[in-house]
VEXMIKE-665902 format. One line per field, with one value per residue: residue in three letters; x, y, z of N, C-alpha, C in turn. Coordinates in steps of 0.1 Angstrom, whole numbers, plus 2048, in hexadecimal, padded with zeros to 3 digits. Atoms other than C-alpha are relative to their C-alpha. Layout:
type <- (ALA/...)
nu <- (X/...)
nv <- (Y/...)
nw <- (Z/...)
cau <- (X/...)
cav <- (Y/...)
caw <- (Z/...)
cu <- (X/...)
cv <- (Y/...)
cw <- (Z/...)
***
This chain:
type <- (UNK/UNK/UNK/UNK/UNK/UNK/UNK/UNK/UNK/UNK/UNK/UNK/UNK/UNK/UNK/UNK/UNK/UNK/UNK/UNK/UNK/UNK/UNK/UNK/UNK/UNK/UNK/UNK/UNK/UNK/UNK/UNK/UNK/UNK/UNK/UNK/UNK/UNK/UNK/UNK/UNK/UNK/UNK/UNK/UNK/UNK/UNK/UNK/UNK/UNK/UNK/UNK/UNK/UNK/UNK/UNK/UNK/UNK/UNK/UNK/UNK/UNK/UNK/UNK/UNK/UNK/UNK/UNK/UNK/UNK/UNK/UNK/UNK/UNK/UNK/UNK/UNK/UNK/UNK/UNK/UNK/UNK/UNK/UNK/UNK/UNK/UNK/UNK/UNK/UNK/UNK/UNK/UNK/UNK/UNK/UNK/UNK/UNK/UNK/UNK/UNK/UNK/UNK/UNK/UNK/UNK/UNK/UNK/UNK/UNK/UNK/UNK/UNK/UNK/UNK/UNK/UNK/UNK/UNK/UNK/UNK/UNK/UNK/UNK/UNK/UNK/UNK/UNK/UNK/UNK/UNK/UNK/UNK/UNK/UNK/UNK/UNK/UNK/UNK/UNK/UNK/UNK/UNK/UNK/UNK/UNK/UNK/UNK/UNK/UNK/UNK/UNK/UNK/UNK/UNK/UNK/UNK/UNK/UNK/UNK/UNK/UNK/UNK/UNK/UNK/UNK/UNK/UNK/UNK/UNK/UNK/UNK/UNK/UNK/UNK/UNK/UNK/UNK/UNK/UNK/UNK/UNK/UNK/UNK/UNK/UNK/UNK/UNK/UNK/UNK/UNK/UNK/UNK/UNK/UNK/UNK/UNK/UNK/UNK/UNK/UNK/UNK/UNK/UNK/UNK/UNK/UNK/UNK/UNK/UNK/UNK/UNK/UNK/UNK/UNK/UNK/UNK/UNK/UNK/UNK/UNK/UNK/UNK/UNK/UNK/UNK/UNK/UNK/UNK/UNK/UNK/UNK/UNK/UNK/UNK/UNK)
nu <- (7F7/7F2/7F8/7F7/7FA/7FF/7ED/801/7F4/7FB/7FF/80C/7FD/7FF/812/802/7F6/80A/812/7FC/808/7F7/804/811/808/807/7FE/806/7F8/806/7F9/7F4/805/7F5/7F6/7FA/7F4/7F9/7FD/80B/80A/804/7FC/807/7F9/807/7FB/802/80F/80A/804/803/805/803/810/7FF/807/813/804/7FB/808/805/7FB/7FC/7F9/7F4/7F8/806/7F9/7F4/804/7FC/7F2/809/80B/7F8/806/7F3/7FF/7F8/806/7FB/80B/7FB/806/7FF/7FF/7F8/7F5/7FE/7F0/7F2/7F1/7F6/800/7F7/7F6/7F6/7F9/803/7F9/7F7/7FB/805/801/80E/808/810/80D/808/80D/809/810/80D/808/807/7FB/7F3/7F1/7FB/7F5/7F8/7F3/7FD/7F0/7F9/802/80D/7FD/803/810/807/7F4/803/80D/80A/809/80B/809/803/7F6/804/7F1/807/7F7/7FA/801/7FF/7F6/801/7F5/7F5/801/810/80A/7FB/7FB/804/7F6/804/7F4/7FF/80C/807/803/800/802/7FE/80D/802/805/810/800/7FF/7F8/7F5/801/807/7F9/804/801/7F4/80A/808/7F8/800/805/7FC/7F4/7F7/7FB/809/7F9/805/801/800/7F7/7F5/7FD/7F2/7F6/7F2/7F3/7FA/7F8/7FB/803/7FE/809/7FB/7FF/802/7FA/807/80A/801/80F/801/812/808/80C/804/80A/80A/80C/807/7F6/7F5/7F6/7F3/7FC/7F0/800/7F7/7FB/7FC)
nv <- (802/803/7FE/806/7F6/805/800/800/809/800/7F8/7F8/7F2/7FA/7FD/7F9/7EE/7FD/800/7FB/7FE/7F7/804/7F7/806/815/80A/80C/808/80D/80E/801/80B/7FB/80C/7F8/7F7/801/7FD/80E/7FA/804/7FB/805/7FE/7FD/803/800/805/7F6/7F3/7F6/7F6/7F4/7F9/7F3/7F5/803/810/803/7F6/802/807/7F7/7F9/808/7FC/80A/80B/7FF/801/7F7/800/7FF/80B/804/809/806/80F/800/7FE/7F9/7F1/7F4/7F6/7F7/7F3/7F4/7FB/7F2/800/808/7FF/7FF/80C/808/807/809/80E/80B/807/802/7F4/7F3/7F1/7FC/7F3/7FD/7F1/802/7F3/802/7FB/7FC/7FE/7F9/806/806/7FD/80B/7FE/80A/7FD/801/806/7FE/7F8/7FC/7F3/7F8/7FF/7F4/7F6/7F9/7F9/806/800/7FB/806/80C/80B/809/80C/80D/80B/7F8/80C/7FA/80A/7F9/7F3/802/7F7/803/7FA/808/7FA/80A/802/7FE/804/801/809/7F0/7F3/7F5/7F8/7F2/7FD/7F3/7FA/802/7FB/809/809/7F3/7F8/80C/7F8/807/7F2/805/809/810/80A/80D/80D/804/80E/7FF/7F3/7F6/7F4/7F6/7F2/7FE/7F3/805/7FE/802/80D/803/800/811/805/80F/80B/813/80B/80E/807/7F5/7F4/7F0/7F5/7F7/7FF/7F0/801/7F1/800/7F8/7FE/7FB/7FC/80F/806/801/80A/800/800/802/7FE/808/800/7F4)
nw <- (80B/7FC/809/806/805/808/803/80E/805/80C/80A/7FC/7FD/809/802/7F5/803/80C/7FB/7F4/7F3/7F6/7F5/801/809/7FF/80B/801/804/801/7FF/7F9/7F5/7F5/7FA/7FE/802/7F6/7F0/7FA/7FF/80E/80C/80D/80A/80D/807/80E/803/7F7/808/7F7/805/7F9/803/805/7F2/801/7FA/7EF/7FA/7F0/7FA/7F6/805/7F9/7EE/7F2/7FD/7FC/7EF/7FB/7F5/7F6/802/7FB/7F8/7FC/807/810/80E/80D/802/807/7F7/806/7F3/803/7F9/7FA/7FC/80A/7FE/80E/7FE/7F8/803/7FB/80B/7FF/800/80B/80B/80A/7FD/801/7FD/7FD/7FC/7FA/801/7F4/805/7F8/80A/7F8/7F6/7FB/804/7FE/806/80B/809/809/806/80D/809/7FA/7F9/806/803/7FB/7F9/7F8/807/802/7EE/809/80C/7FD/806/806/802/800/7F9/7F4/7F5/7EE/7F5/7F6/803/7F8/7F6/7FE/80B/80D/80B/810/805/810/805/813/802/7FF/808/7F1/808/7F8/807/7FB/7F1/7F9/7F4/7FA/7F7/7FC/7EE/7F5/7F7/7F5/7F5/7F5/7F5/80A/802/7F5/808/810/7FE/806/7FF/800/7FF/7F5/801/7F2/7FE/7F8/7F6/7FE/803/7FA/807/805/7F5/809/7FB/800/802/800/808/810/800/7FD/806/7FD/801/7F9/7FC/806/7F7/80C/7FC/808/7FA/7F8/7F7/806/800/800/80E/802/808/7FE/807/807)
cau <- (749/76E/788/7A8/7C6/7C4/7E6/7E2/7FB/80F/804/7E2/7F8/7FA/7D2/7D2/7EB/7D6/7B2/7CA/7BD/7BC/7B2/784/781/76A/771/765/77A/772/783/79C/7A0/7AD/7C5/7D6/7F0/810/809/7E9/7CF/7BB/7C3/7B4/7C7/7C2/7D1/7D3/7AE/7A0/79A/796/77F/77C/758/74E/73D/71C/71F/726/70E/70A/72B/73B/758/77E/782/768/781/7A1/79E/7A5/7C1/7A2/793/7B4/7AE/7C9/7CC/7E9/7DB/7DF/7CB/7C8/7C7/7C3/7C5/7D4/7FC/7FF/828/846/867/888/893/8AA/8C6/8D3/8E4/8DB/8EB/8F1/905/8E9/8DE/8B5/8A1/882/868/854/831/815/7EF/7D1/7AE/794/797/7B8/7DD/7EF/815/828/848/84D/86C/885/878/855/869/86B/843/83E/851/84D/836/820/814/7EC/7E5/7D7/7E9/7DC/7F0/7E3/7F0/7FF/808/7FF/816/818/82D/849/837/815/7F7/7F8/80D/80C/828/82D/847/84C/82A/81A/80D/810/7FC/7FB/7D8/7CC/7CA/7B1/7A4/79F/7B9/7CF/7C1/7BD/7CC/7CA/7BC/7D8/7BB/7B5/7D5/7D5/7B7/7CA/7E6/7FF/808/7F9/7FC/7FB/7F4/803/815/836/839/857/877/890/8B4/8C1/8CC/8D7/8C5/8CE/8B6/8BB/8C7/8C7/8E4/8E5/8CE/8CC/8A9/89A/875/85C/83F/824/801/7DE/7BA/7B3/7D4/7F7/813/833/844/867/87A/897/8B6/8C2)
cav <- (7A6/79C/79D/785/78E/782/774/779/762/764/774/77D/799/7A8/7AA/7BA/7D8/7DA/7E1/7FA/7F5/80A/80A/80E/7F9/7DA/7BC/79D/77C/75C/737/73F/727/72B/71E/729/744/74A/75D/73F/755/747/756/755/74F/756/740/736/72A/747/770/78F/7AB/7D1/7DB/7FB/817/811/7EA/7DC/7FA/7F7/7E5/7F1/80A/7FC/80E/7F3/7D8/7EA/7E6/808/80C/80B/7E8/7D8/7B5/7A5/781/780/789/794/7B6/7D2/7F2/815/835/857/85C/86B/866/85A/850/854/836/81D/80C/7EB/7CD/7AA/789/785/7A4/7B6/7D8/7DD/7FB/803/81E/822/831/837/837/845/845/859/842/82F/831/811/811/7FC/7F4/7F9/7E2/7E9/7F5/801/819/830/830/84A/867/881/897/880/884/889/87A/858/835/817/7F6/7D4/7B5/7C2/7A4/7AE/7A4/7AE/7D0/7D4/7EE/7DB/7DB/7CC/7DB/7D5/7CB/7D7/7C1/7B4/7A0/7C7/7E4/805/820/848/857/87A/892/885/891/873/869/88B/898/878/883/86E/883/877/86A/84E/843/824/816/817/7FD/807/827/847/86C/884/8AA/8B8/8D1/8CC/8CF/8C4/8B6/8A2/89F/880/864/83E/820/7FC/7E5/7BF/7AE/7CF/7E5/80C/81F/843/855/872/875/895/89C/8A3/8B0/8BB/8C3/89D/896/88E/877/86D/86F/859/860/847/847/864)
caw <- (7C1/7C2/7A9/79A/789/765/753/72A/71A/6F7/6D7/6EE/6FC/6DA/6DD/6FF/6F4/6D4/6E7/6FE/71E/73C/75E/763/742/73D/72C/71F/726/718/719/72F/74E/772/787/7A6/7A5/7B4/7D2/7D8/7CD/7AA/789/766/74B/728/70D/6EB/6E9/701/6F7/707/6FC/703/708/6F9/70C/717/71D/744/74C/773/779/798/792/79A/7BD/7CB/7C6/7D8/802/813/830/849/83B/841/84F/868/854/838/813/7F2/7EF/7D9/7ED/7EA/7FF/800/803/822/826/810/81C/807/7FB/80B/7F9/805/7F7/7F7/805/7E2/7D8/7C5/7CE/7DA/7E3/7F6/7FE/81A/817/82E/81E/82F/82A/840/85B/85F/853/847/83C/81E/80A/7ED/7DB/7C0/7A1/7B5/7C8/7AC/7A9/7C1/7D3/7EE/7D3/7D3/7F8/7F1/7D5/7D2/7D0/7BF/7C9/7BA/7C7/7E3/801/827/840/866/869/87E/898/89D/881/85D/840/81B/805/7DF/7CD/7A7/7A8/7AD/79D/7AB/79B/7AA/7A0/7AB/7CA/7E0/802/816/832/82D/850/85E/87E/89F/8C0/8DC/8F1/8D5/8D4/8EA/8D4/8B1/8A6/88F/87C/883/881/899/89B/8BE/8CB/8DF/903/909/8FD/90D/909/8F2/906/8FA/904/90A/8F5/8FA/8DB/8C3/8D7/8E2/8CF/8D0/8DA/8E5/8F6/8ED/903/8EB/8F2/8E2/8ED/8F9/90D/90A/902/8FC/8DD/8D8/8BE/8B5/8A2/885)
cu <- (80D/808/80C/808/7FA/80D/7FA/80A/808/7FA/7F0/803/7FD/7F1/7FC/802/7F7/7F3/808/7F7/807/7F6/7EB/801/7FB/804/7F9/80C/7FD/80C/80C/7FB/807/803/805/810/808/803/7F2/7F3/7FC/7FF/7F8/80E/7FA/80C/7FF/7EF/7F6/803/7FC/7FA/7FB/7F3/801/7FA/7EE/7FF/80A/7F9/7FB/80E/80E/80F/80C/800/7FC/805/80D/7F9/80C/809/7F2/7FA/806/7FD/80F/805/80C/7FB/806/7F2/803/7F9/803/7FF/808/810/803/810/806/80A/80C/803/806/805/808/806/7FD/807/809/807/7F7/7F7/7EF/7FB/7F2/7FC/7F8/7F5/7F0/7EF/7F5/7EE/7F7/7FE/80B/80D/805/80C/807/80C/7F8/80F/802/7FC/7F3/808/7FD/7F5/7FA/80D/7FB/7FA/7F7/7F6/7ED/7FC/7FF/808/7F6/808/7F6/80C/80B/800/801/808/7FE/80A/806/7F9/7F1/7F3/807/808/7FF/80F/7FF/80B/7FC/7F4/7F3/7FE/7FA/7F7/7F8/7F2/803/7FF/7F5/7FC/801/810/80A/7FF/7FC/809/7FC/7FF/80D/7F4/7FC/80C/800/7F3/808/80D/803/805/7FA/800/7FB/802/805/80A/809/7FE/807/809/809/80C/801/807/7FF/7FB/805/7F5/808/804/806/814/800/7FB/7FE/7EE/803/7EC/7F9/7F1/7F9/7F0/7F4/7F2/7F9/80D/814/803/80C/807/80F/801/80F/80B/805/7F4)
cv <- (7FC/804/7F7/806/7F6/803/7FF/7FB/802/80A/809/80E/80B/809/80A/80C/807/805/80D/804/808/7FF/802/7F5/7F7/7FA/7F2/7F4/7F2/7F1/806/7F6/807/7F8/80C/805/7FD/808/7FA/805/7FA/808/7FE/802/7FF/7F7/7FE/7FE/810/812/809/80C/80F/804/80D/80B/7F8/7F0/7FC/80A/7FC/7F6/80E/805/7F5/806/7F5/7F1/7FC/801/80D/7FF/7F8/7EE/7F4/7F4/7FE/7F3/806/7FF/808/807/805/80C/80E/808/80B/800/805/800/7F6/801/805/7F1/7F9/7F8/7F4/7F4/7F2/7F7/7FF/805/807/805/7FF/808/7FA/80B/7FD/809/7FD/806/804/7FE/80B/7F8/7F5/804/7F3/7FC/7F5/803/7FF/7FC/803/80A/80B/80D/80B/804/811/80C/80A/80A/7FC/801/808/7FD/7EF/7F6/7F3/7F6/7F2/7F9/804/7F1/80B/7FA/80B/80A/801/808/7FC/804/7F9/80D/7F7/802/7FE/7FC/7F9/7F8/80F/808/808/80D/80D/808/80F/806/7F8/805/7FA/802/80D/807/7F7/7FE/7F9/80B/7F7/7F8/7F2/7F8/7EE/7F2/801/7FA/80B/80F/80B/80D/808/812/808/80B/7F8/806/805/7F7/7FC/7FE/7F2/7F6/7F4/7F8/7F6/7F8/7F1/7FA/80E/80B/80B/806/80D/803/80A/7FC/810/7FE/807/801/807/802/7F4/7FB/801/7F3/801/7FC/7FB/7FF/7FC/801/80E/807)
cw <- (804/7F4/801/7F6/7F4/7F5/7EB/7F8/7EF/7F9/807/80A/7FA/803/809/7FF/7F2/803/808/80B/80D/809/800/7F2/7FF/7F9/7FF/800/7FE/7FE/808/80F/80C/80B/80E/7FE/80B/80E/805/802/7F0/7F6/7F4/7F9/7F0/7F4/7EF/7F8/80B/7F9/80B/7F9/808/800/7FE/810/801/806/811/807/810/805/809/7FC/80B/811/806/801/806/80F/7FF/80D/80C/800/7FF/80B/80B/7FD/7F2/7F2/7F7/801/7F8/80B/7F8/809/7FB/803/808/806/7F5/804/7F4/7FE/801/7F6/808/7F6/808/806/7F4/7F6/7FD/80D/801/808/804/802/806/7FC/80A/7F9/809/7F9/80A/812/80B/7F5/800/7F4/7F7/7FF/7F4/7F7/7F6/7FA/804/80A/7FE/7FB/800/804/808/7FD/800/80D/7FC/7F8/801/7F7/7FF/7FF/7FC/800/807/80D/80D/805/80F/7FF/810/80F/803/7EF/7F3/7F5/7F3/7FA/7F2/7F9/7F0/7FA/7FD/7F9/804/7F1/80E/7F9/808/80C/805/810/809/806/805/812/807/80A/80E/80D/806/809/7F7/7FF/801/7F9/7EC/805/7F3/7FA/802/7FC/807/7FF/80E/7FF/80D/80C/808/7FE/806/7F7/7F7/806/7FC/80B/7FB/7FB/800/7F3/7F6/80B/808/7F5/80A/801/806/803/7FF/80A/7F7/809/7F6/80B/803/809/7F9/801/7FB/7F4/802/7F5/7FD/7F1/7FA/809)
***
């Protein structure tokens, strides 16, 4: 199966909000055409000659439920795309205030999804910031049209900006204890989380990077029941 977004035009909005639809429902859509969209993915659209209908219960009987159209942290390709994903919250930043070249004021939120086998971290822009929040940790996120891009520390990230829609669903169990041994490290790319116990910590001490400055850091000797490693820990 696959899935497209569909754009519903003029007074056929009216009709949409009138049927109120919600997420799991089927529908019927006829004469609408398609073209592509503006992130170069193909669209339907619905116009003055085309119609959209809510099926009742009982009809679409055997059609596969929405999860099997969102990609999981784990199923994450390395090629640039428009996805809808889905996974457990397992971290929320606060959220970052900056200002534009052009004077105005924009916010982000970082957040880190899991599923039972990988961990794979996003933004969230502007008005999307406010979606979620550091209560949410555990319960399940639902992003369509979402853009990948490579992420700053190795491994793909997804990106949730005004093309998007962010929806916060229930507890779930998946990804919460998805916990890297230390002996695995070395085969995973990008973010992880780790369970260890401290060693030992060093003092803080400022390094020279090329281009960027002195930055402050500090290094942590961390360890578990497969090995150790070395934890730096940079900045505030």
């Amino acid at each position: 199966g696959g899935w497209v977004p569909l754009m519903v035009w003029r007074d056929k909005v009216d009709l949409l909000e009138s049927q109120a639809l919600k997420p799991n429902d089927l529908i019927r859509v006829r004469k609408a055409y398609c073209k592509e969209g503006r992130l170069g993915k193909a669209e339907l659209h619905v116009g003055q000659s085309g119609a959209v209908l809510r099926l009742g219960e009982g009809e679409g009987e055997g059609f596969p439920a929405r999860e099997g159209f969102y990609t999981k942290p784990s199923q994450l390709t390395n090629d640039l795309q428009v996805v809808n994903i889905m996974g457990s919250i397992i971290g929320v930043s606060p959220i970052t205030e900056f200002r534009r070249f052009d004077g105005s004021n924009g916010r982000v939120r970082r957040v880190i999804l899991g599923d039972d086998r990988a961990n794979v971290s996003g933004s969230l822009w502007n008005e999307h910031a406010d979606e979620i929040s550091e209560g949410d940790v555990g319960r399940r996120l639902y992003v369509t049209l979402a853009r990948t891009r490579q992420g700053r520390i190795g491994g793909m990230e997804f990106v949730v900006d005004r093309t998007s829609q962010v929806e916060v669903g229930e507890r779930g169990p998946e990804g919460a204890e998805n916990f890297a041994p230390i002996s695995e490290l070395g085969q995973r790319e990008g973010v992880v989380n780790l369970f260890a116990k401290v060693s030992r910590a060093f003092p803080p001490k400022t390094v020279r990077i090329a281009g960027l400055g002195d930055r402050r850091a500090r290094e942590v000797l961390l360890y578990d029941n497969t090995g150790y490693a070395t934890l730096t820990i940079w900045g505030e």
